[in-house]
C-alpha positions as CSV (number, residue, x, y, z in Angstrom):
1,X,116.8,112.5,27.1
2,X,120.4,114.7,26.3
3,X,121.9,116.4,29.4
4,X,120.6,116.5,32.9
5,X,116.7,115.7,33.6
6,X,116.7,118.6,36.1
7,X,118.8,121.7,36.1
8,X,118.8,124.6,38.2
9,X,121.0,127.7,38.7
10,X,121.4,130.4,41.6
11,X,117.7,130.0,42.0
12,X,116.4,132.4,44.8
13,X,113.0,133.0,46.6
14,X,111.7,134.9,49.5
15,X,108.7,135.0,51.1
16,X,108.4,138.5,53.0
17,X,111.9,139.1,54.8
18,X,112.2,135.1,54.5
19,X,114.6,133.3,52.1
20,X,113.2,130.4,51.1
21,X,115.9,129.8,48.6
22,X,119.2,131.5,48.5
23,X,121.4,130.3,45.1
24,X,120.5,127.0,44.7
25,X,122.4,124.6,42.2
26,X,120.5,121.3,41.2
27,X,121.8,118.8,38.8
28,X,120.1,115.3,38.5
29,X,121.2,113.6,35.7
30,X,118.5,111.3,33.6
31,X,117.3,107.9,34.5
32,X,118.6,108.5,38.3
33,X,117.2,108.9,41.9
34,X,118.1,111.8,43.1
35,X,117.4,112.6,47.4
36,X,117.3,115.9,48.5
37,X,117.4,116.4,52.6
38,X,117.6,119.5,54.8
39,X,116.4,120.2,58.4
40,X,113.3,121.7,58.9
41,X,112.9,124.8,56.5
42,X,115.7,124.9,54.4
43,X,113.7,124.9,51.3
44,X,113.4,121.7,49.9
45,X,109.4,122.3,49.4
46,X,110.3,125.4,47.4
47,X,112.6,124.3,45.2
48,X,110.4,121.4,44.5
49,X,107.4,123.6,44.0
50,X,109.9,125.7,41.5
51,X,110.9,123.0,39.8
52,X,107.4,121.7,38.9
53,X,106.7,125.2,37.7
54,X,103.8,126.1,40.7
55,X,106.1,128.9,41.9
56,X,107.9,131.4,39.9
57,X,111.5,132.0,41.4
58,X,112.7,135.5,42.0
59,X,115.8,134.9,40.4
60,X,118.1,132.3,38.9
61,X,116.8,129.9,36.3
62,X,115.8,125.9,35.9
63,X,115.1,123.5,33.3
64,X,113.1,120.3,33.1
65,X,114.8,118.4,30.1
66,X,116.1,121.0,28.8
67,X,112.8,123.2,28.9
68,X,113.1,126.5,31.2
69,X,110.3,126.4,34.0
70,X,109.8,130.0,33.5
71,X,110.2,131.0,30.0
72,X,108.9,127.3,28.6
73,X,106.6,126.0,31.8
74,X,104.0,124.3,29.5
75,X,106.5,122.2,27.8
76,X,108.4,121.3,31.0
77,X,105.1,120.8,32.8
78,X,104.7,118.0,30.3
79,X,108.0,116.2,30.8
80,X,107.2,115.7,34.8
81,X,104.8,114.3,37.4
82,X,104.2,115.0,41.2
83,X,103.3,113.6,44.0
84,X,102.7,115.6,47.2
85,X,103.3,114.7,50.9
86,X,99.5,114.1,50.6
87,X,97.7,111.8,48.4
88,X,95.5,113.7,46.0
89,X,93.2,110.5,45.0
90,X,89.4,110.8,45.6
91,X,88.7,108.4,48.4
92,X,84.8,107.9,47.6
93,X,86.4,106.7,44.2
94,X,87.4,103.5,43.1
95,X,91.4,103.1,42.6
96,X,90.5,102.2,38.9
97,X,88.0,104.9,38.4
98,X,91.0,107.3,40.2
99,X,93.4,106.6,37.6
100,X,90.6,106.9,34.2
101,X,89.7,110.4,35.9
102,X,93.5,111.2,35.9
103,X,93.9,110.0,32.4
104,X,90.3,111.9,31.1
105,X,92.2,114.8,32.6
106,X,94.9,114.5,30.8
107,X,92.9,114.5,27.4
108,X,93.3,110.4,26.8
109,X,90.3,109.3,25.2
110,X,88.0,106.7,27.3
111,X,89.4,103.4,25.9
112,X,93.2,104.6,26.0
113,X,92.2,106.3,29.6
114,X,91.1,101.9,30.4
115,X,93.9,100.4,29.1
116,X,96.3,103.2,31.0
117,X,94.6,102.8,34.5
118,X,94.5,98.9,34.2
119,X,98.3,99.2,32.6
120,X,99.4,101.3,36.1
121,X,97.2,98.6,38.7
122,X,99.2,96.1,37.2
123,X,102.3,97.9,37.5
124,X,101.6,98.5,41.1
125,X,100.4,95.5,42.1
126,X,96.6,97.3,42.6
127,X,95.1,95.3,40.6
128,X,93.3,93.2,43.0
129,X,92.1,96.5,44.9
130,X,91.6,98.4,41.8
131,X,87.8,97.9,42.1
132,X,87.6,99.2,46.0
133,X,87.2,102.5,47.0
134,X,90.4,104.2,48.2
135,X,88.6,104.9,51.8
136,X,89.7,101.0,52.5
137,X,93.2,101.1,51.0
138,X,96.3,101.0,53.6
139,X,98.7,103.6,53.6
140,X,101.3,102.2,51.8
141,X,98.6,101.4,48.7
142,X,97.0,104.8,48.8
143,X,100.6,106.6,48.3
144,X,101.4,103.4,45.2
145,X,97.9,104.8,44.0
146,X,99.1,108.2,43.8
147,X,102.1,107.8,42.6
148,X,100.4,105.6,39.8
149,X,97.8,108.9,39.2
150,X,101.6,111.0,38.7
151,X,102.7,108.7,36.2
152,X,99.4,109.1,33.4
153,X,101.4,110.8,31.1
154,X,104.8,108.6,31.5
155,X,106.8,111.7,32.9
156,X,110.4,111.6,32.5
157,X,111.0,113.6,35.8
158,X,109.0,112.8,38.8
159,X,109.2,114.6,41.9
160,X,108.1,112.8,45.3
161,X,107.4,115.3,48.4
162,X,107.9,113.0,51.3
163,X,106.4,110.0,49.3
164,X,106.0,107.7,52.8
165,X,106.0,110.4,55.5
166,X,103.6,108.7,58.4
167,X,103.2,104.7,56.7
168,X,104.2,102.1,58.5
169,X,107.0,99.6,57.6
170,X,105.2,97.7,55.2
171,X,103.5,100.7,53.3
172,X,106.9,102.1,53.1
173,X,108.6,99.2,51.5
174,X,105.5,99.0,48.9
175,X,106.6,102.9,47.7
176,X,110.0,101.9,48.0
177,X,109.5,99.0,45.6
178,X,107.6,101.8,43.1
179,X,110.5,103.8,43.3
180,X,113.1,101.7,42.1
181,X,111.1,99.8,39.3
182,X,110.3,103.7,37.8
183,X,114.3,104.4,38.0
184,X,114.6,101.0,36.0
185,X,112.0,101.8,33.8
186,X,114.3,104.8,32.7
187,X,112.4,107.7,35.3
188,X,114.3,110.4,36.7
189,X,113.1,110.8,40.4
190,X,113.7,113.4,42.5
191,X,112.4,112.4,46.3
192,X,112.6,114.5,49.3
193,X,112.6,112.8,52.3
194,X,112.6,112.8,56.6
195,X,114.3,109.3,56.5
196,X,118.2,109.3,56.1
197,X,117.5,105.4,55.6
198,X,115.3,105.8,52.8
199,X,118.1,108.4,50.4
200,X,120.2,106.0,52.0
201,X,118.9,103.1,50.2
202,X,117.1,104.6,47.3
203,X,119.0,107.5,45.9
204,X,121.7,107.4,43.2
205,X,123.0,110.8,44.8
206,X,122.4,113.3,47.8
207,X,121.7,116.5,47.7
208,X,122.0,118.2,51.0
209,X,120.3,121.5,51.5
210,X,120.8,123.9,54.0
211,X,119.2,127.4,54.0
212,X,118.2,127.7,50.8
213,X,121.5,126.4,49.3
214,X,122.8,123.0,48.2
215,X,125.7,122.4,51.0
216,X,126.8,118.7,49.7
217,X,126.1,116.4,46.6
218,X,127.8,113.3,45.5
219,X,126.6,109.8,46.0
220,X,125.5,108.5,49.8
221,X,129.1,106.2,50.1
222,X,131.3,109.4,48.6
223,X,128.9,111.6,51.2
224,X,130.3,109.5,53.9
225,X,133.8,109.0,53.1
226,X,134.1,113.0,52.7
227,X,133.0,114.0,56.1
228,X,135.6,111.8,57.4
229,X,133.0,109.6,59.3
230,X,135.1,106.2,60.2
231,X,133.8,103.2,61.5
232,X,132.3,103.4,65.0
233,X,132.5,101.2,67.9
234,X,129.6,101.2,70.6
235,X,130.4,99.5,73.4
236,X,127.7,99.2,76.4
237,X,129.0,98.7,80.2
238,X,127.3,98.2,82.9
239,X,125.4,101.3,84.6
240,X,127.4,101.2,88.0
241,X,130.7,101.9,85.7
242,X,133.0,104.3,86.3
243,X,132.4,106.7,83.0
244,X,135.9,108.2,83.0
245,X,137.5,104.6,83.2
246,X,135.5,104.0,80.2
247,X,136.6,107.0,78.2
248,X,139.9,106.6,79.1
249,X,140.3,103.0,78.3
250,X,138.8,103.8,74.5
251,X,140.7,106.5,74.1
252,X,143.7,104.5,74.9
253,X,142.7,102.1,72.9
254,X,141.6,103.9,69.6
255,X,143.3,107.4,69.7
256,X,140.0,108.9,69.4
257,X,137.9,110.6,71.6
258,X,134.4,108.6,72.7
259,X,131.4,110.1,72.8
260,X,128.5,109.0,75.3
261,X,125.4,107.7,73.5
262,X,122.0,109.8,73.6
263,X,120.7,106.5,74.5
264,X,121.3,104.0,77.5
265,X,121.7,100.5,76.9
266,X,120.0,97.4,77.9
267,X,119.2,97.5,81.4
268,X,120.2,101.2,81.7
269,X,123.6,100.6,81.2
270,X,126.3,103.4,79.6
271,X,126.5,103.3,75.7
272,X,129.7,104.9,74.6
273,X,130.6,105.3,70.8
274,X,134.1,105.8,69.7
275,X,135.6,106.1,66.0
276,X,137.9,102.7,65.3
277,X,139.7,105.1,62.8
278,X,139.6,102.0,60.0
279,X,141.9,100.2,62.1
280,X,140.7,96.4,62.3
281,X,142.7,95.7,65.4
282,X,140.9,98.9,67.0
283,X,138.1,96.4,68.7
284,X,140.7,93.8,70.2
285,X,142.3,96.8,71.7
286,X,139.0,98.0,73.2
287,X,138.0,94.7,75.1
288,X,141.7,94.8,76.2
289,X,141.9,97.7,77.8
290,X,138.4,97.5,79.3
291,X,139.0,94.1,80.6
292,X,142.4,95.8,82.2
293,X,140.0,98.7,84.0
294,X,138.2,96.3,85.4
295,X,134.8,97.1,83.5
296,X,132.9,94.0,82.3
297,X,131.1,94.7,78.5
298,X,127.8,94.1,78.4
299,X,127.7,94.9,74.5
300,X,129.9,95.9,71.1
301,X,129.0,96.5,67.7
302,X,130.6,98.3,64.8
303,X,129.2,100.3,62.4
304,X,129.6,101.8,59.4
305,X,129.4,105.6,59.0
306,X,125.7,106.7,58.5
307,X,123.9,109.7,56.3
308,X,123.4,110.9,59.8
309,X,126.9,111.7,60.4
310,X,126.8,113.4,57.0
311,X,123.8,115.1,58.0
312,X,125.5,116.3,61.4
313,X,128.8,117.0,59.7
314,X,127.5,119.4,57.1
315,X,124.3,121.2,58.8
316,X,125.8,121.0,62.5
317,X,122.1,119.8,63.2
318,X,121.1,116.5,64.3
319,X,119.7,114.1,62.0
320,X,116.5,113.5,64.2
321,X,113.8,115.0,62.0
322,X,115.9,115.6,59.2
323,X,114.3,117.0,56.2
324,X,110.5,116.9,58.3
325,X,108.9,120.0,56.9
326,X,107.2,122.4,59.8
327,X,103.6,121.8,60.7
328,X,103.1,125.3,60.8
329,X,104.4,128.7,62.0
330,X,106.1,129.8,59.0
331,X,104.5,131.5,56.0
332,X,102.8,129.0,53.3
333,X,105.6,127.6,50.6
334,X,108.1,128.0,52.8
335,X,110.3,123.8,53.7
């Protein structure tokens, strides 16, 4: 593949007086994982469902490979897969007889549609299943199934649409594990997601979008280092202490400003978070100065910045439901 596996360029869509999409830029470059969050309705469903040619754009342009979505959509239809945020596998079917209807579809003959549905149980780890209906498969394997159904054709761009929205753990560590063995295999994958962890963890770069445009890209650790998110400090005191004793004994301690935790510690206690500004002698400091106002700690930890604080830091919106697509109320297409 030369140049980028996805393109796009001041693409625009509206739905009625809605703008789903104001001037969105896109670059994914080939053979990465790409993870595209947004809060609820800043068009991450439309500029998925634009890219994979099933909705025309009102203006701007995108490629797939190199082939334009608009003016060549049956050529760049044929360099990409998709999986929804809902499995599309029959579940009266077998997994194996799933994936040889998929391949049928696709115009393989019946021995080559065999070998690539037994080739893609193996690759999935199905293979044991592959002979149960879907109706008994977990979670985790119906979402490996259908992401197994997207890959038929060996796309070179796959786009996931909240691959593991509603699993549990487990069924999200089996699509997780599917993920990065495609972006080995050479796969470009662009994933939109409601878990910070999960770009965290699985995405090459970050693509932040906010309505309808691309507000910050570069890779998760660049992310964080550019909205000036130091390491934290989160110290929990007892409940019965004094909270302005507290703030001023961090603040004294670290120069920066604490912030009281949305969150009470163990036993109901305070939880207060305060930036240690990189300094490593920041968290002697703080049990100094608390053990000087007289406030016993009944926890510290430091952390590392987090693709929440990005999240916060460029959208001004929490990260709690980040990139969760709404339910309903607004007009179909629209996320």
């Amino acid at each position: 593949m030369d140049g980028p596996a996805v393109r796009a360029e001041a693409l625009t869509r509206r739905f009625g007086s809605t703008h789903a999409l104001r001037g969105l830029d896109l670059e994914i470059p080939a053979g990465t994982v790409c993870g595209v969050l947004g809060p609820n309705g800043a068009g991450k469903t439309t500029a998925v469902r634009v890219l994979a040619t099933l909705l025309r754009p009102d203006s701007g342009r995108a490629w797939i490979d190199g082939h334009d979505v608009v003016r060549d959509a049956a050529r760049a239809r044929r360099r990409l897969g998709l999986a929804g945020q809902f499995a599309a596998v029959d579940e009266q079917l077998t997994g194996r007889a799933n994936l040889r209807m998929f391949a049928e579809l696709h115009h393989l003959g019946r021995a080559a549609a065999r070998r690539r549905a037994d080739d893609l149980l193996g690759r999935f780890g199905l293979e044991d299943a592959a002979g149960r209906t879907v109706s008994t498969y977990s979670g985790g394997m119906r979402r490996r199934l259908d992401v197994a159904a997207s890959l038929i054709v060996s796309p070179a761009v796959l786009f996931l649409d909240e691959p593991t929205t509603g699993l549990d753990p487990r069924g999200r560590a089996e699509v997780w594990a599917a993920v990065r063995d495609l972006a080995a295999g050479g796969t470009s994958v662009l994933l939109t997601t409601q878990y910070l962890d999960e770009a965290d963890r699985l995405a090459d770069a970050i693509v932040v979008i906010d309505r309808g445009r691309a507000v910050a890209t570069g890779t998760p650790e660049r992310l964080k280092a550019a909205c000036g998110a130091a390491e934290h400090a989160d110290v929990v005191v007892p409940a019965g202490a004094d909270p302005d004793a507290v703030r001023r004994a961090l603040r004294s301690a670290t120069g920066a400003e604490p912030v009281m935790g949305s969150t009470a510690g163990p036993g109901g206690g305070l939880r207060l978070s305060v930036s240690t500004r990189g300094d490593p002698a920041a968290l002697a400091r703080v049990v100094r100065e608390l053990d000087a106002a007289g406030v016993p700690i009944e926890g510290l930890t430091v952390r590392r910045p987090t693709l929440d604080d990005v999240f916060l830091h460029v959208t001004g919106l929490p990260a709690a439901g980040a990139g969760n697509e709404p339910a309903g109320g607004t007009r179909e297409g629209i996320g």
